[in-house]
TILUM-948045 format. One record per atom (N, C-alpha, C): x, z, y; residue in one letter. Coordinates in steps of 0.05 Angstrom, whole numbers, plus 5000, padded with zeros to 4 digits. Example, Ala and Ser with C-alpha at 12.3 -4.5 7.8 and 13.67 -1.06 7.14 Angstrom:
BEGIN
526451564886a524651564910a526451564934a525751424955s527351434979s525851575001s
This chain:
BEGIN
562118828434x561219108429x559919218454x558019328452x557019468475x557519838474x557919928498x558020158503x556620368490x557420558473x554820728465x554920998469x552421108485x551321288497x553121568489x555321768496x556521978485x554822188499x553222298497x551822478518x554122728518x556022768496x557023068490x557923178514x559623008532x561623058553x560023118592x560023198598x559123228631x561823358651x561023238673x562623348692x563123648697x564923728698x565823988701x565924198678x565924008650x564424148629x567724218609x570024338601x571824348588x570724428562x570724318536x570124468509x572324448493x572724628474x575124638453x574624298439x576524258442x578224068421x580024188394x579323958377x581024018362x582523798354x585523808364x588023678365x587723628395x588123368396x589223278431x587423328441x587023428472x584823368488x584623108503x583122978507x583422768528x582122828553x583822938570x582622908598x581322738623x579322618629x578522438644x578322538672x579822438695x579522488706x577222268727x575422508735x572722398758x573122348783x572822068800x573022038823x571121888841x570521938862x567821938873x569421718906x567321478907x568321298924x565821218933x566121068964x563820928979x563220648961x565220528958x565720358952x568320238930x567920018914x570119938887x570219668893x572919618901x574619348897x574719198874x573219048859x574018918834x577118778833x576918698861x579918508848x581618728861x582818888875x585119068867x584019288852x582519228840x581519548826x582619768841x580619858867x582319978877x578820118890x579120398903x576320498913x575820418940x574420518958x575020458986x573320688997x574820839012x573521109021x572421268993x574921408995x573921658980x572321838984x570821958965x568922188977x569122438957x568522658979x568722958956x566222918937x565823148918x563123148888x561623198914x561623278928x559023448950x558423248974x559823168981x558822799002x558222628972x558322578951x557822378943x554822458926x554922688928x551922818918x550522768938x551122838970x549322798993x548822558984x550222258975x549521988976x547522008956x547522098939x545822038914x543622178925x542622358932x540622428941x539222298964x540122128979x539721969001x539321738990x540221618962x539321388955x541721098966x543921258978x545321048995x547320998965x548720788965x550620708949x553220818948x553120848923x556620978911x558020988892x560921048885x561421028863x562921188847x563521218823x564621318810x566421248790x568721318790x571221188771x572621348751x572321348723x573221538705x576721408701x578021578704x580621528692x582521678660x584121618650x586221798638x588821768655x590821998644x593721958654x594321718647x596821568665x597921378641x596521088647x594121078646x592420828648x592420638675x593220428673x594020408704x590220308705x589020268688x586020138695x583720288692x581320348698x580020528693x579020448678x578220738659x576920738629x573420538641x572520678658x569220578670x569720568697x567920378706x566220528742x563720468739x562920688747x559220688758x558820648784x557120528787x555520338808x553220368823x552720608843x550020768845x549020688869x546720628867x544220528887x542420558886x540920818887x537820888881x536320728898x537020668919x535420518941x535120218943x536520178924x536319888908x534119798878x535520118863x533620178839x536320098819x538020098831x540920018811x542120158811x544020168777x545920358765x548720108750x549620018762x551619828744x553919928722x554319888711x556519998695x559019748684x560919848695x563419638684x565419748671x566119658645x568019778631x570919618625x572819738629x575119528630x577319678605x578719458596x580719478575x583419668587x585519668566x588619658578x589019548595x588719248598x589919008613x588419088640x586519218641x585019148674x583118948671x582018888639x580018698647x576818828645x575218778653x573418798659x572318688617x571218878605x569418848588x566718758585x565418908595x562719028591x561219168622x559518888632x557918928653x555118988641x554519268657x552119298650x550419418675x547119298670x546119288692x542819468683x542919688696x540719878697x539219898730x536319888712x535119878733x533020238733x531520228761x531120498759x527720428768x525520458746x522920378752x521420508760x518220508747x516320708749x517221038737x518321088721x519121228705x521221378713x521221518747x523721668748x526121828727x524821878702x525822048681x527921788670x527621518673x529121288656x530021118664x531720998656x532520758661x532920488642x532820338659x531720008640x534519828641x535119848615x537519558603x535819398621x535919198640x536319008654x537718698641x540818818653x542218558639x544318598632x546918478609x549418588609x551018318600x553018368600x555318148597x557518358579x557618238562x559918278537x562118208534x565418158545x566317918546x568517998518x569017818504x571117828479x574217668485x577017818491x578617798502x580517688468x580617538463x581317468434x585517548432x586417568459x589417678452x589417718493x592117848490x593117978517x593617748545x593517508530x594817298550x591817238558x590417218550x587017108563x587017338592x585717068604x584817208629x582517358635x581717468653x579217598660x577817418661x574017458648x572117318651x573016948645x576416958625x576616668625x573716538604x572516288617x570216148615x570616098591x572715918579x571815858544x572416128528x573816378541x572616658516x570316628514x570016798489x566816868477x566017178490x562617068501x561517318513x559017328512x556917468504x554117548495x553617688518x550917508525x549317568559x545917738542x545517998543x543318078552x542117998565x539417888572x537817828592x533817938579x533318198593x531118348586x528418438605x527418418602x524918528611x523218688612x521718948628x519919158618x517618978601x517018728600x515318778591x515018718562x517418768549x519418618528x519318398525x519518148535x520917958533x523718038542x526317818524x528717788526x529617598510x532517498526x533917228510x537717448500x537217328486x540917418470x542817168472x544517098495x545616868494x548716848492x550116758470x552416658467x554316448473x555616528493x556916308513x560316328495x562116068504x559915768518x559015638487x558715678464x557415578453x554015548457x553315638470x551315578488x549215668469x548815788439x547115938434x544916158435x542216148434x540216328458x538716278431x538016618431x535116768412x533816928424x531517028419x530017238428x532117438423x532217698443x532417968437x532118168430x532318218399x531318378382x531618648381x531618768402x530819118410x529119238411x530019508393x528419668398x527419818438x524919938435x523620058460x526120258466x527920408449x529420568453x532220478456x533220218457x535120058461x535419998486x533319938499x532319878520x532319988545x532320258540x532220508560x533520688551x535220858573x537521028577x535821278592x536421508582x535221718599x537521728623x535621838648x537421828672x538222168684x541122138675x542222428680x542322518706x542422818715x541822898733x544722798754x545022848779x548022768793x549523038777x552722848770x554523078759x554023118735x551722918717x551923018686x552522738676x553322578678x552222368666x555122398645x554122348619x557522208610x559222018607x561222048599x562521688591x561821608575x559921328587x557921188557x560020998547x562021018555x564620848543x565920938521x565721168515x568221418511x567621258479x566121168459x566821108431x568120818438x567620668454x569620338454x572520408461x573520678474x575720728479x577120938449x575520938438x576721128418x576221358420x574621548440x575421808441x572521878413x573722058400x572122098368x571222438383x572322458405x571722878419x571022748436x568322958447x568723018470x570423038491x570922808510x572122918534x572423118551x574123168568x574123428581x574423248612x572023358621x572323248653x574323358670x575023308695x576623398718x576123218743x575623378767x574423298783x577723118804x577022838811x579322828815x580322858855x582722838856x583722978892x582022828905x582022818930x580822688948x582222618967x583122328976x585222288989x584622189018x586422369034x586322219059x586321999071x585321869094x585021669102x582521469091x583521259074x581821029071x580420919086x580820889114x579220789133x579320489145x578520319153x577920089158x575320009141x575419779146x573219549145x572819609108x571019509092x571119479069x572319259061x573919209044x574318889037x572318779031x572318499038x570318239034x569718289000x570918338984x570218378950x568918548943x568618748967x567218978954x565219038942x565219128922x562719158898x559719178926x557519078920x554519078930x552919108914x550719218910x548219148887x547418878893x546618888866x545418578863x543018458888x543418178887x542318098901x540917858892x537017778905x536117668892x538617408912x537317138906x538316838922x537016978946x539416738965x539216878991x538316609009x538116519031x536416319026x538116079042x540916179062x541815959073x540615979100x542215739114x541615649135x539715389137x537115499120x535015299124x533615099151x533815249171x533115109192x534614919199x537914859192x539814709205x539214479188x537214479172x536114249150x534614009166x533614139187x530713979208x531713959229x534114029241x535913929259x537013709259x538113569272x538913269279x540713369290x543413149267x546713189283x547513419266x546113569252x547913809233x549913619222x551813719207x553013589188x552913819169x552913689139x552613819117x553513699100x555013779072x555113789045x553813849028x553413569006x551813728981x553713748962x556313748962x558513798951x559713528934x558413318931x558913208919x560112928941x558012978964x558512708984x560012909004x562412889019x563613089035x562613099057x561312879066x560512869090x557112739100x554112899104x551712809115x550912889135x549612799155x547912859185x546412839176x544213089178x541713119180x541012909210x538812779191x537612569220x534312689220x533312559239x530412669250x528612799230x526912929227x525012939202x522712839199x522112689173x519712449176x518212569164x515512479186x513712669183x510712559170x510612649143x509712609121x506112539131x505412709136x502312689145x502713009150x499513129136x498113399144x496413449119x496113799112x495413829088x492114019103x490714039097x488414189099x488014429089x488514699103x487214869078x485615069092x483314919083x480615159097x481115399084x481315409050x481315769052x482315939055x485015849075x486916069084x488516179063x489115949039x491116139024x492315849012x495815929021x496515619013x497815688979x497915448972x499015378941x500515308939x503315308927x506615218925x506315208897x506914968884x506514938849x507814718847x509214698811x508514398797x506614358794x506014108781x503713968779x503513828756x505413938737x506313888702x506414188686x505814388691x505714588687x502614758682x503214928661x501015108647x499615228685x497415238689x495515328703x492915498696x493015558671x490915698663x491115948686x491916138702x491816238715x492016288748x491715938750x492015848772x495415818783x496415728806x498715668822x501016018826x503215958814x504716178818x505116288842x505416098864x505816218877x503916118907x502716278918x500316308942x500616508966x500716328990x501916529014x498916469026x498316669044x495616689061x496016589088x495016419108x496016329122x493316199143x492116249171x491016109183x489315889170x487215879164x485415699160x486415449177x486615169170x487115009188x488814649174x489414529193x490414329180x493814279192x495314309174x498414279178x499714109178x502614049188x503513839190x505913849164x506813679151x507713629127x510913439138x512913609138x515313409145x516913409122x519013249112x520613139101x524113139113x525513329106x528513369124x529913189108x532013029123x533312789109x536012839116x537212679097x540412619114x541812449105x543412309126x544512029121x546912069116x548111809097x551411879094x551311619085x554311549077x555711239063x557111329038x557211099017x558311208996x558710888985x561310958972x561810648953x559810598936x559210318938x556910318912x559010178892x559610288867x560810048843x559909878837x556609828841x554709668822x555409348851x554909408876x554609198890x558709188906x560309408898x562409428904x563109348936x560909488951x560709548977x560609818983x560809929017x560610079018x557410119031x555910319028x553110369029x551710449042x550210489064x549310739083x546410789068x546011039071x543011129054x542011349071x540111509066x538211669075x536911869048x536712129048x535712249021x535412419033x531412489026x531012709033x532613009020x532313249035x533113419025x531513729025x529413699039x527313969033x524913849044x522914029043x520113939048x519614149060x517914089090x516714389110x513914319118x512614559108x509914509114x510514789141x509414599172x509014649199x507514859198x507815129202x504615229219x505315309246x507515339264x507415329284x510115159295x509715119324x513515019335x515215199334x514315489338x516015729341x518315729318x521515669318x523315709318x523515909294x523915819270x524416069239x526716199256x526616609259x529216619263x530616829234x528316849217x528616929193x527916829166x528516829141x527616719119x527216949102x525516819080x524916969062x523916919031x524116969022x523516878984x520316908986x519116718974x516316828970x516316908937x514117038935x514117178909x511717128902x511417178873x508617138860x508117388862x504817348838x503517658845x506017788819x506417718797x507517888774x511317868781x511917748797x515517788816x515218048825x517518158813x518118508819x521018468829x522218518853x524818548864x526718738862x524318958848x526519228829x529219098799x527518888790x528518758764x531218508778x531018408802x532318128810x534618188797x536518068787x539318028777x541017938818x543517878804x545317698826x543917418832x543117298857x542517078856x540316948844x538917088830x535917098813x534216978836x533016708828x530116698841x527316668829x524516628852x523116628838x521516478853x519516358837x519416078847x516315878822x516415678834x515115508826x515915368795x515415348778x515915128757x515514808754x516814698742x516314458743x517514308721x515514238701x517214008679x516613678686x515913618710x515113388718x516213308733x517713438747x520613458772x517413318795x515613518798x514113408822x513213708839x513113608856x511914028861x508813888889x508114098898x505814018917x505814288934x504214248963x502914488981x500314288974x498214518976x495414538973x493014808979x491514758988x489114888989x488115038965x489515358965x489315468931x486215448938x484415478947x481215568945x480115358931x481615098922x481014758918x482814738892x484514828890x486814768871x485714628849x484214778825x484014638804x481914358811x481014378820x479914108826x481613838846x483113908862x485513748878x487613738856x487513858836x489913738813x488413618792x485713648783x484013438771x484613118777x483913238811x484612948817x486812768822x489012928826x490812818814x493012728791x490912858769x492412728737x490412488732x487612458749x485812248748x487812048759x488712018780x489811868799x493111788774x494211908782x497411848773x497711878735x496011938725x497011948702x495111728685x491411748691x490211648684x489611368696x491011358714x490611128731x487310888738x485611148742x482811058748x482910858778x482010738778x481610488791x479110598812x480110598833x478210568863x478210918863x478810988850x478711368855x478311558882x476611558880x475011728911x476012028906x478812078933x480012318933x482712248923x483812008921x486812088909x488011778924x490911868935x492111538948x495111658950x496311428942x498511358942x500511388964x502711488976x503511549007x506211408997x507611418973x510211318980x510311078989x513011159007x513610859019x516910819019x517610908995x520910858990x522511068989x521311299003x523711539018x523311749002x520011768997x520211988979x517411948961x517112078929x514612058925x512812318938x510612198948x508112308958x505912128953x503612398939x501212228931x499912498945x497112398957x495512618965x492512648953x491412928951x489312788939x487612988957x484413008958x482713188979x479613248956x479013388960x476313448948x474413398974x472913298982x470413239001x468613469000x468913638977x466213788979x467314078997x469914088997x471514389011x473114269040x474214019028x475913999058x478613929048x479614189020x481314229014x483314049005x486014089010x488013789002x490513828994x490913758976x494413718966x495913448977x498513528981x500713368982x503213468963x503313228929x505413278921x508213118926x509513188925x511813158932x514913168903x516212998905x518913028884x520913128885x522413398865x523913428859x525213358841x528613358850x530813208833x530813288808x529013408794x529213538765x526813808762x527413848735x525213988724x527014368727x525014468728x526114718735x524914948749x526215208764x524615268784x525515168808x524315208827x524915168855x523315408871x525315608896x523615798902x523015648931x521015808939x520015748960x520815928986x521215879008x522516019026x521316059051x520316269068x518216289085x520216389112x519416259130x520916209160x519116379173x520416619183x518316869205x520016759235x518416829249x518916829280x520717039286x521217189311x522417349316x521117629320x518417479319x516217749327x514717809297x515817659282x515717679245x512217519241x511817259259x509717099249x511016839233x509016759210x510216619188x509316349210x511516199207x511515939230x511615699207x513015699176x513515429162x514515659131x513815339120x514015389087x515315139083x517615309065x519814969054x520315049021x521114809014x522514848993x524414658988x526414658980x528814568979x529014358956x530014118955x529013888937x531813898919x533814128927x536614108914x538414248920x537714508925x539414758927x539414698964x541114888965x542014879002x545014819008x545414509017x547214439022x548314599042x551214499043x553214709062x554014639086x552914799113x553914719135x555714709144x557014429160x560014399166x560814509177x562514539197x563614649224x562514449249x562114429272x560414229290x563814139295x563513809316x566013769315x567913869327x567014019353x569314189365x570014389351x569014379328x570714679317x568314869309x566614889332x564815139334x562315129304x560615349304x559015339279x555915319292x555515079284x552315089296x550315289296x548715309314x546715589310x546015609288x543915799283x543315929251x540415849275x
């Protein structure tokens, strides 16, 4: 069941009832603990109005007597463009996550995304994985999926424009959009709640944050030699030297990050602008041993693990998501990226000013398998596939390259310290996890 909209009730607002009143009491916090359900730094209606007007993050927690769990908390971040909403049972469990976003349209707000969770008796746990729970997932520009976990069922999202969007109440009006899943059939009667001394220290590590797109890791410790890392599965790899693939060409100063099995009628998703020039193309690897069953030895191997196109030596001391032109970071969910496609599990850097013709030539080359093909050659040599192909009439050149599967993959841009873009990677398999070095200590970032 999802929450539905009670506008009747506002803060500070008492109206006759008839029979019981239910009193809610309103409380205003920096910050909300999910796992002690608990606030962290309290704030008066008048500091937490200063926040809302400032756009800084805050929250709000509706209670009754009696309840050891709160009826809702709201989740405020204008400076994000987020409004979260979490609704929790008797038990303390968490119901109904809902995720508003705040667009072009200061007057509204946009269903985003929500989570439904169905608690079938008192002994189920919070968010336990085999309950049943219906995931919203929506878009301004109406596209949306309706997905039923874990039976793993997914339809279009059949909403109305007015389903979609919540008008956005002023600070101090909003109501409890909970108040019919809880039963209340009246109007609530607000009450503003005490404000308690202290709460000072650190925030806890759980503390509620707005969403965040994927974050990108400790990419550079990828092209280091002697890291040790996990891909979770092998406990233990050293990144060893990085082999260095060849060099890509791109006279028109605007590079191309794409599959190369994917719809292109509008050209490459994703295109960074970059120095006219010819780059160097490396390959980050890492060695480990593993039982083999099949030869019932033990094994030493090598597997690449990201791909960096060079544009300078200067030292990434920052990362960053690249984005297409239609990627909006007002909409990102938790962990949301955005990125390249691929149903061929192949991706490439290239010369966008060349593109459709440097991918001509290579469905000539690798799919059609034309014989003596002027502009397209073969580079693998065991470690990884690479085929390159060049147009003669621009300069322009691709190098594709393989990913472990079909999917997205985002692309990640390495700034200097003086914020010049120095390398472009992408990751052939998520971002393995850096060890501890062996004395103990944590290798640079």
């Amino acid at each position: 069941m999802h929450p539905t909209v009670d506008r009747s009730g506002t803060v500070g607002e008492a109206r006759a009832q008839e029979g019981a009143v239910v009193v809610v009491e309103v409380g205003y916090a920096q910050g909300w603990d999910p796992e002690s359900r608990a606030v962290w730094r309290t704030l008066s209606v008048g500091e937490a109005r200063e926040r809302d007007a400032a756009g800084l993050p805050y929250v709000v927690v509706y209670r009754t007597a009696g309840r050891h769990s709160p009826l809702e908390v709201r989740l405020v971040s204008w400076r994000d463009h987020h409004v979260g909403l979490w609704v929790y049972d008797d038990m303390g469990r968490r119901t109904y996550d809902l995720d508003l976003r705040l667009l072009d349209d200061p007057a509204r707000l946009f269903h985003r995304y929500s989570v439904a969770w169905h608690y079938p008796d008192q002994e189920t746990a919070e968010f336990d994985p085999k309950g049943p729970r219906v995931i919203l997932d929506l878009f301004p520009d109406g596209r949306g999926r309706r997905r039923e976990e874990p039976r793993g069922y997914a339809t279009s999202a059949d909403l109305r424009e007015a389903q979609r969007w919540v008008d956005r109440p002023a600070f101090g009006e909003w109501p409890l959009l909970s108040a019919r899943v809880h039963g209340f059939t009246e109007p609530p009667v607000f009450e503003a709640a005490e404000v308690a001394d202290g709460d000072g220290g650190e925030a806890p590590a759980s503390c509620w944050r707005p969403p965040r797109p994927a974050q990108p890791g400790r990419i550079g410790e990828l092209f280091r030699p002697g890291v040790r890392v996990t891909d979770g599965y092998h406990p233990e790899q050293t990144v060893v030297e990085p082999r260095r693939v060849g060099t890509v060409h791109v006279p028109s100063g605007l590079l191309a990050i794409s599959g190369l099995f994917t719809d292109h009628e509008n050209g490459p998703h994703i295109t960074v602008p970059i120095p006219p020039g010819e780059y160097v193309l490396d390959e980050a690897r890492v060695a480990y041993g593993y039982h083999c069953e099949w030869r019932d030895a033990e094994v030493e191997t090598t597997d690449p693990t990201a791909v960096r196109l060079l544009l300078s030596e200067t030292p990434a001391a920052s990362w960053e998501m690249a984005l297409g032109a239609d990627d909006d970071l007002r909409i990102f969910i938790e962990k949301q990226i955005a990125g390249f496609d691929t149903d061929g599990a192949t991706g490439c850097f290239a010369d966008a000013g060349s593109f459709e013709s440097l991918l001509s030539l290579f469905e000539r080359g690798l799919i059609d398998g034309e014989p003596d093909l002027h502009g397209y050659e073969d580079l693998t040599d065991g470690s990884m596939f690479i085929h390159r192909t060049w147009d003669s009439a621009t300069g322009g050149e691709l190098m594709a390259f393989a990913t472990t599967g079909d999917g997205a993959y985002p692309v990640w841009l390495g700034r200097s310290e003086a914020g010049e873009l120095v390398s472009v990677v992408v990751l052939i398999e998520g971002m393995p996890q850096v060890l501890p070095e062996r004395d103990g200590a944590t290798a640079d970032l």
